[in-house]
RODODREN-502039 format. One line per field, with one value per residue (C-alpha): residue in one letter; x, y, z. Coordinates in steps of 0.05 Angstrom, whole numbers. Each point is the difference from the previous one (the first is absolute). Layout:
BEGIN
residuo: c(A/...)
xx: c(X/...)
yy: c(Y/...)
zz: c(Z/...)
END
This chain:
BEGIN
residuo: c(X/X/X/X/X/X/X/X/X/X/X/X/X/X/X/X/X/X/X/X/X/X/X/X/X/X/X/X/X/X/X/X/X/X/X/X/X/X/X/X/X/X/X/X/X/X/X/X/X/X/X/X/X/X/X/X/X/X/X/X/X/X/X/X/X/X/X/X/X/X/X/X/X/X/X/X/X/X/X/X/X/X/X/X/X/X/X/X/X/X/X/X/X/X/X/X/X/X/X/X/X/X/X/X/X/X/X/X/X/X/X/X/X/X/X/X/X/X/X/X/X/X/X/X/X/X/X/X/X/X/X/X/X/X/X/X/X/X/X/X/X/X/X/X/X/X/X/X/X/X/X/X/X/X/X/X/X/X/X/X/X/X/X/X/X/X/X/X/X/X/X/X/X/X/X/X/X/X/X/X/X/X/X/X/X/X/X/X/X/X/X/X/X/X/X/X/X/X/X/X/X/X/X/X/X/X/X/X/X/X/X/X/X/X/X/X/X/X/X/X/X/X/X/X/X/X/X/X/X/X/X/X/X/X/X/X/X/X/X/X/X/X/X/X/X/X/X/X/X/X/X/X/X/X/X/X/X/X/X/X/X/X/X/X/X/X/X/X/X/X/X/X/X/X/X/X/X/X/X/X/X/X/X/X/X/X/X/X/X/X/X/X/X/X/X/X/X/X/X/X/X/X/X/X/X/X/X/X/X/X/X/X/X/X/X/X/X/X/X/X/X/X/X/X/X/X/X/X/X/X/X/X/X/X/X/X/X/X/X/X/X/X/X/X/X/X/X/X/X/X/X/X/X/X/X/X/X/X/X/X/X/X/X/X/X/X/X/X/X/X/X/X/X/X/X/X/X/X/X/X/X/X/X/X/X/X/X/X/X/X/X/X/X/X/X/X/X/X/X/X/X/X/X/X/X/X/X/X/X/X/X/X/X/X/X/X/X/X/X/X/X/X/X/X/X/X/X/X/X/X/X/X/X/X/X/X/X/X/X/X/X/X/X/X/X/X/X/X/X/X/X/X/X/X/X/X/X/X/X/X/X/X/X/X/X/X/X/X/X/X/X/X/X/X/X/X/X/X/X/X/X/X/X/X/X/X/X/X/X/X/X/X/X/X/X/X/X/X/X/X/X/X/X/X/X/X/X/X/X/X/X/X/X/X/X/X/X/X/X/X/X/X/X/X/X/X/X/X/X/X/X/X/X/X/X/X/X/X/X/X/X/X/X/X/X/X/X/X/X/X/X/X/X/X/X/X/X/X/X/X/X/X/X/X/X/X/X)
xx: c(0/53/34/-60/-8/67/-17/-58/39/45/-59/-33/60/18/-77/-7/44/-43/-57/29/21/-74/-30/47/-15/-80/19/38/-53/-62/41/15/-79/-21/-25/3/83/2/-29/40/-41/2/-67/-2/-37/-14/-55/-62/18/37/-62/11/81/-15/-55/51/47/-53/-19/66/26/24/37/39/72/3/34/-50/-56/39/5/-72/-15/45/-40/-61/18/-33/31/20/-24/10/-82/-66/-69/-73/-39/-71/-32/45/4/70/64/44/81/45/69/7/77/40/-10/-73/-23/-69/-19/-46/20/-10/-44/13/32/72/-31/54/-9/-28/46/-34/-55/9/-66/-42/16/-13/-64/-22/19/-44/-61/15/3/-67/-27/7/-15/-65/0/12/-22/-64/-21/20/-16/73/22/51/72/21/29/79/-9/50/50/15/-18/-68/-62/-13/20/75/17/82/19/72/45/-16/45/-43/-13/-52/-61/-18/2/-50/48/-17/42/-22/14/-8/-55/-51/-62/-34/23/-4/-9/-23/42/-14/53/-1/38/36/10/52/-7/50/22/-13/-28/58/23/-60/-45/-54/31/-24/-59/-41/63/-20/-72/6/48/-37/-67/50/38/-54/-44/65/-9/-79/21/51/-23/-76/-8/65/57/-16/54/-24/1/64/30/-56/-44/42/-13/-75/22/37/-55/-45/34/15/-64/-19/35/-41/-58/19/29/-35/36/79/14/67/-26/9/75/-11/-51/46/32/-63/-23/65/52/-40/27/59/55/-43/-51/-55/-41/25/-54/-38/24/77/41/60/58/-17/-83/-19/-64/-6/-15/-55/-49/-35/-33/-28/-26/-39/-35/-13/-29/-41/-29/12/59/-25/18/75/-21/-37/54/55/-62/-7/83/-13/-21/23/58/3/-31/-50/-27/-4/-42/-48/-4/-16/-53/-47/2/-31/64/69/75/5/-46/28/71/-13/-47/62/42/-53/-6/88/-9/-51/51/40/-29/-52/-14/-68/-12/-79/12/67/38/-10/66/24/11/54/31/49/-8/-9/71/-20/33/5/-14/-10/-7/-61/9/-65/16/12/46/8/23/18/21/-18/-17/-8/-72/-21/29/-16/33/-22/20/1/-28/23/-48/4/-47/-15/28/-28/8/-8/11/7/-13/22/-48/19/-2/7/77/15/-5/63/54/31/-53/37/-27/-52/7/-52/-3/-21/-26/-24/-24/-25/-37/-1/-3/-20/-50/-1/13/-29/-15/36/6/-11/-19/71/-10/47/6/26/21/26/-12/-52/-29/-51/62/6/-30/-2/-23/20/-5/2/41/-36/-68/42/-54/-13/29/-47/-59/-66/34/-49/-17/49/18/-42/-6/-16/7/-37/39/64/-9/-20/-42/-23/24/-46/31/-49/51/-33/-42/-41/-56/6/-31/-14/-34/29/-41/29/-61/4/4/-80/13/-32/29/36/39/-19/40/21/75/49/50/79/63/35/62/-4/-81/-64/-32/-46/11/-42/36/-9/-39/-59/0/2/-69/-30/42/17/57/-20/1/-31/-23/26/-37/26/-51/23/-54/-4/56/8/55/-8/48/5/31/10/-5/32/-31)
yy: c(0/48/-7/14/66/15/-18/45/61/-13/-23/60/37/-35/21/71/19/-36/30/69/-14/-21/58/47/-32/5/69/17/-38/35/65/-19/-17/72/47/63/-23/-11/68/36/16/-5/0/41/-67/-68/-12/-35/-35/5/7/76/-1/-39/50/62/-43/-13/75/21/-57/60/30/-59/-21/-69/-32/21/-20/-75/2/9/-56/-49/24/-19/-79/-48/-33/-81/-29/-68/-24/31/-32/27/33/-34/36/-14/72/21/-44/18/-4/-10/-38/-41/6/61/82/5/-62/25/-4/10/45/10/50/69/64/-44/-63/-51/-56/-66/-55/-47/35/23/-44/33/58/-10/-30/67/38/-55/28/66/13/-48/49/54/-25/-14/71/41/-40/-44/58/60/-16/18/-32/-56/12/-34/-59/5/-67/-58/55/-31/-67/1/55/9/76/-10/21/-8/-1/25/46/72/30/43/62/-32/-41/-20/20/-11/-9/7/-10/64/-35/-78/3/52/-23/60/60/70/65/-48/-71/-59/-43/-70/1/-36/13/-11/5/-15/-62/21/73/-14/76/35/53/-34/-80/-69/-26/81/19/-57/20/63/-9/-58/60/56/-39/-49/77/16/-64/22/70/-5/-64/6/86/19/59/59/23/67/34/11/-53/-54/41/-51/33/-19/-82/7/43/-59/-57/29/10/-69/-27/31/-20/-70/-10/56/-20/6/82/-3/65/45/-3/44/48/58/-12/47/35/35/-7/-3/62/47/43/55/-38/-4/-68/-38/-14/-56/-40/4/-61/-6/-51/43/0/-65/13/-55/62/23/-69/56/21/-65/-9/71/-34/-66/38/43/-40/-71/-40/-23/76/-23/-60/57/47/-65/-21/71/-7/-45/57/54/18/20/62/-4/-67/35/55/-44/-47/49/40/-71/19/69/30/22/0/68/0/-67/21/59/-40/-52/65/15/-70/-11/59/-47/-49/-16/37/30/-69/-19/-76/14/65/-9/-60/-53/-9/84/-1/-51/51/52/70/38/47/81/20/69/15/74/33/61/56/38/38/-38/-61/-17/-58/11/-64/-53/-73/-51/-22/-56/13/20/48/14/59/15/67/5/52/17/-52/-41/-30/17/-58/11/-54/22/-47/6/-42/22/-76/32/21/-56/-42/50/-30/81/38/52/17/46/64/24/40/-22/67/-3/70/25/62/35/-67/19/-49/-53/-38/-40/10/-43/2/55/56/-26/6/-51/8/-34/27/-32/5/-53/-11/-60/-43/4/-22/39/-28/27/-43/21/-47/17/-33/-34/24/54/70/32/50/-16/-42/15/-46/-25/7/66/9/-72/-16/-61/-21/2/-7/-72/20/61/-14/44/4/-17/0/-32/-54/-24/-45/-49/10/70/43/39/58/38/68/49/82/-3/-49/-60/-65/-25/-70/-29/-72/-31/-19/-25/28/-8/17/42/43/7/21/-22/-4/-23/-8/12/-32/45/-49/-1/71/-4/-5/47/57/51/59/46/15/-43/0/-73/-30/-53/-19/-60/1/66/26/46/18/47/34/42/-56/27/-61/5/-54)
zz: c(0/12/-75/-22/33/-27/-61/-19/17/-55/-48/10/-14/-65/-20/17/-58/-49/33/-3/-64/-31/35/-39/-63/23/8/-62/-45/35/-13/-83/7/22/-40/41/2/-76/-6/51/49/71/38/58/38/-11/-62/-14/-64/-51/-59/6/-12/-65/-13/8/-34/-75/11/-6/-42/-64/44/32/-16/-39/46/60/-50/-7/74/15/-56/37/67/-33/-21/35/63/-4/63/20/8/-14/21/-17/58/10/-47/-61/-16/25/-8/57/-13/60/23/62/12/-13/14/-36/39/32/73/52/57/76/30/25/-25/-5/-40/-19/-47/17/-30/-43/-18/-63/-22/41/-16/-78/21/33/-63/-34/47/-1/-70/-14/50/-33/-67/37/30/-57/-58/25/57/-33/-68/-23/-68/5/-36/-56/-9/-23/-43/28/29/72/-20/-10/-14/73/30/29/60/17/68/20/47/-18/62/47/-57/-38/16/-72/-70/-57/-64/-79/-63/-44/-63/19/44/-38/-6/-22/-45/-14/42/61/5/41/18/33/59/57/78/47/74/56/36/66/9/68/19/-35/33/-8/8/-21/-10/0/-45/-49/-1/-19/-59/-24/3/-34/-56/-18/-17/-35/-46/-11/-16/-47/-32/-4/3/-38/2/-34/-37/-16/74/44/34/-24/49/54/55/3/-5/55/53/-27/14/72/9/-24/56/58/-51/7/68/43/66/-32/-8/-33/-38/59/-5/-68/21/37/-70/-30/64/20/-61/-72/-7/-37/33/5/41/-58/-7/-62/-56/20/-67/15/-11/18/36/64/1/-32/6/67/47/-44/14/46/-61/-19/70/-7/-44/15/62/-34/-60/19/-21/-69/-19/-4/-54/-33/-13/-25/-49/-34/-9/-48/-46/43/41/70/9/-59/29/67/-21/-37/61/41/-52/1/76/-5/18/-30/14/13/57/19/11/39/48/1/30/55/17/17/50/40/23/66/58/-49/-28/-11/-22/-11/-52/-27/0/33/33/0/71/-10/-54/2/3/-69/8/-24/-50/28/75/16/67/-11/50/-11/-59/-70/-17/-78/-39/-71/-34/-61/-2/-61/-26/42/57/76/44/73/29/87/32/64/40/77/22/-60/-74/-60/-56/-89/-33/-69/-63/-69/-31/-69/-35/-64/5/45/-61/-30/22/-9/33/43/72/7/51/59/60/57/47/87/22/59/-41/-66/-41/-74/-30/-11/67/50/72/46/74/46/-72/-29/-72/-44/-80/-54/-63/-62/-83/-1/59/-33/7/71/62/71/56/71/71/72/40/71/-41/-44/-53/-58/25/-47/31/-30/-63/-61/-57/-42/-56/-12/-55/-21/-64/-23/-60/42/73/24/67/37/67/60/74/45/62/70/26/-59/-15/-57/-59/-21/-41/-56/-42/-47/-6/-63/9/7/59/-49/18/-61/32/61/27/67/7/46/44/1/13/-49/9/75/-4/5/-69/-39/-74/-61/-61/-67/-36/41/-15/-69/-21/44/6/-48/10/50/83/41/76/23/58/39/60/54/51/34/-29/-65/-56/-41/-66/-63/-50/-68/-48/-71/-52)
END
């Protein structure tokens, strides 16, 4: 007994070499593997995946040196693993070792999870389940269509997953030959695709099993997107940005109790911004903003019009990109983008200590606070901003008063020039006052009046909070818009601020007090108000150009406006 405790000292230092040595290689292979390397760029944290390197990589493929472009080719072949098996289903063939560096494994649990030996089975049988899951999930539940098949690539026609040692910097990556895999042409490709996921998910933030979930949920989307919906060649970037906030939020979608998508959040609500402190555009893409801290958008509105909206918008990019299959989305939904996105800004200042899981999102108060861009301290007299932000885009800007905070969040919901991938930034001022304000303005707290001035005010969006009530600043907030066009504007929206009684009833009376429209509504939530809202086309038929008394009655209480209505 005592040799042999000598002996497996000096075995395990005869090994540790090798080991060290196989790691290295893992290491130097993983790195020849990675994109962001081949391309140069250094992230400033670990990623997601790799789908949005390669993304950056096709964007920019003109531009690219031959000998990057031949590196990111030999990136793209397909691993050789030692086995692959079927997952129950038949519908994914899983590759995978059982000796050497890429050999899978289970691991312990806790926040310092090491592998289990011998359990590199079990492990592909999870990632068998998992991935049947979510074919079940996103295919069979929500009515998602299915890649497409890559022929007999892998071995077979079944969707290959490879499993293998990606390091610590990359959960997955959804991979595509642009010239052998195409299975579509034109302005919008489709490609058939393959994934890769890790061995182990060991050292991760979010570890193991939760870590395999959730890129099985992310990259098997990626397949679905780029394979059934397509890449639109004709917008910057592929429009990347919006794969990416999708397939993070398909993860929460899929696996409600695993919230790897926090990590990215302060990502958007403290640094999506430029040196001089001005939100980026909501469309950027870049190696810094992926687009993974952005899935707050999709969950605005899964929250507000049901999760099917998401399906809705990747169907219209069939014939559509992006923002075009947005708008109409939303349109069949009596609403538009415009509106949309500047609600979206009003909603990310209800979050952390101002969360509210019944209005706004359903898990805000586990969210960061949304960082001003600009805070201000106002000593009684005036305090200006003068700045500019790009179209799309939302800035939120801090009054600091004696005894309270004034908020504006300020949309540029111009969705015309964010489709220009050269539309310049567009200047406004941004005016508190204690007197002497010059119309037009709005009355805030205690007679302050606050303006906002800019060449074409239509493209914007003003709303200003109190953070004592945590709700609309604005004395006695009048209908809006006013006027209301009904060719252009989507819905009249009518504060009706207090304790109010569902339904209620909405006239609209003539100059000789004749009652002209007449219709009971509900109320809502809408940029920090009470409203209710009277979509254009139910005025359409009724109402001509003119003024108009608006009534709104809700039990013994009464509303009452001039709305000037333009046909």
């Amino acid at each position: 007994m005592p040799q042999i405790n000598r002996i497996i000292p000096i075995v395990v230092l005869l090994l540790l070499p090798c080991l060290a040595a196989g790691q290295e290689a893992a290491r130097s292979r993983a790195s020849s593997r990675n994109i962001d390397r081949i391309l140069g760029i250094v992230p400033a944290e670990p990623g997601k995946c790799g789908t949005s390197a390669l993304a950056l990589a096709y964007a920019k493929w003109n531009d690219l040196s031959a000998s990057v472009r031949q590196s990111v080719l030999q990136a793209l072949q397909r691993p050789g693993m030692q086995k692959d098996r079927l997952s129950p289903s038949g519908r994914f063939r899983i590759h995978y070792d059982t000796m050497g560096v890429d050999a899978p494994a289970l691991i312990t649990a806790g926040p310092a999870g090491q592998r289990i030996p011998g359990s590199a089975e079990r492990f592909i049988d999870s990632v068998a389940v998992y991935f049947d899951s979510i074919w079940k999930f996103e295919i069979d539940s929500l009515h998602y269509t299915a890649p497409p098949q890559d022929g007999l690539q892998g071995g077979g026609p079944e969707y290959d997953i490879y499993v293998e040692e990606l390091g610590t910097d990359m959960f997955g990556q959804t991979s595509w030959n642009q010239t052998a895999d195409i299975v579509e042409d034109g302005q919008r490709q489709r490609f058939s695709t393959y994934i890769e996921i890790d061995n182990d998910f060991v050292g991760y933030r979010t570890p193991g099993m939760e870590g395999l979930a959730v890129t099985a949920a992310h990259e098997f989307f990626h397949a679905m997107q780029v394979g059934s919906y397509g890449v639109w060649t004709t917008v910057p970037d592929f429009d990347f940005y919006f794969y990416e906030l999708s397939s993070v939020w398909m993860e929460h979608a899929a696996f409600s109790n695993i919230h790897d998508y926090y990590f990215y959040l302060p990502k958007y609500f403290q640094f999506f911004r430029d040196g001089q402190d001005r939100s980026y555009p909501f469309t950027k893409f870049d190696g810094t903003f992926r687009g993974y801290e952005r899935s707050i958008w999709a969950h605005y509105l899964a929250k507000r019009f049901g999760p099917d909206i998401l399906r809705q918008i990747w169907a219209g990019m069939r014939q559509a990109p992006v923002l075009p299959s947005t708008i109409s989305a939303l349109q069949q939904l009596g609403t538009n983008l415009e509106q949309e996105f500047a609600q979206f800004g009003i909603w990310n200042y209800y979050t952390a200590d101002r969360g509210d899981p019944v209005r706004f999102y359903d898990e805000s108060r586990d969210y960061p606070r949304y960082k001003p861009n600009i805070s201000m301290d106002f000593f009684g007299s005036q305090a200006v901003i003068g700045t500019s932000a790009p179209a799309l885009s939302t800035q939120l800007y801090q009054f600091v008063l004696q005894h309270d905070t004034i908020i504006a969040v300020i949309s540029n919901r111009d969705v015309a020039s964010a489709r220009i991938p050269s539309s310049s930034m567009a200047e406004f001022s941004l005016q508190m006052k204690s007197s002497g304000m010059e119309p037009p303005y709005q009355l805030v707290a205690n007679g302050i009046g606050v303006s906002f001035k800019t060449a074409h005010p239509a493209k914007w969006n003003t709303t200003y909070l109190r953070s004592s009530s945590k709700s609309n600043a604005v004395i006695s907030p009048g209908p809006s818009p006013n006027p209301f066009r009904l060719t252009l504007d989507a819905r009249l929206i009518l504060p009706v601020n207090g304790g109010i009684a569902q339904p209620v009833d909405v006239y609209f009376l003539n100059n000789a007090a004749e009652q002209v429209f007449a219709r009971q509504y509900a109320v809502r939530e809408s940029f920090g108000m009470t409203v209710v809202e009277v979509p254009a086309a139910d005025l359409r038929n009724d109402v001509s150009t003119g003024i108009y008394f608006v009534v709104v009655l809700c039990g013994d209480e009464e509303f009452k406006w001039k709305v000037a209505i333009i046909r």
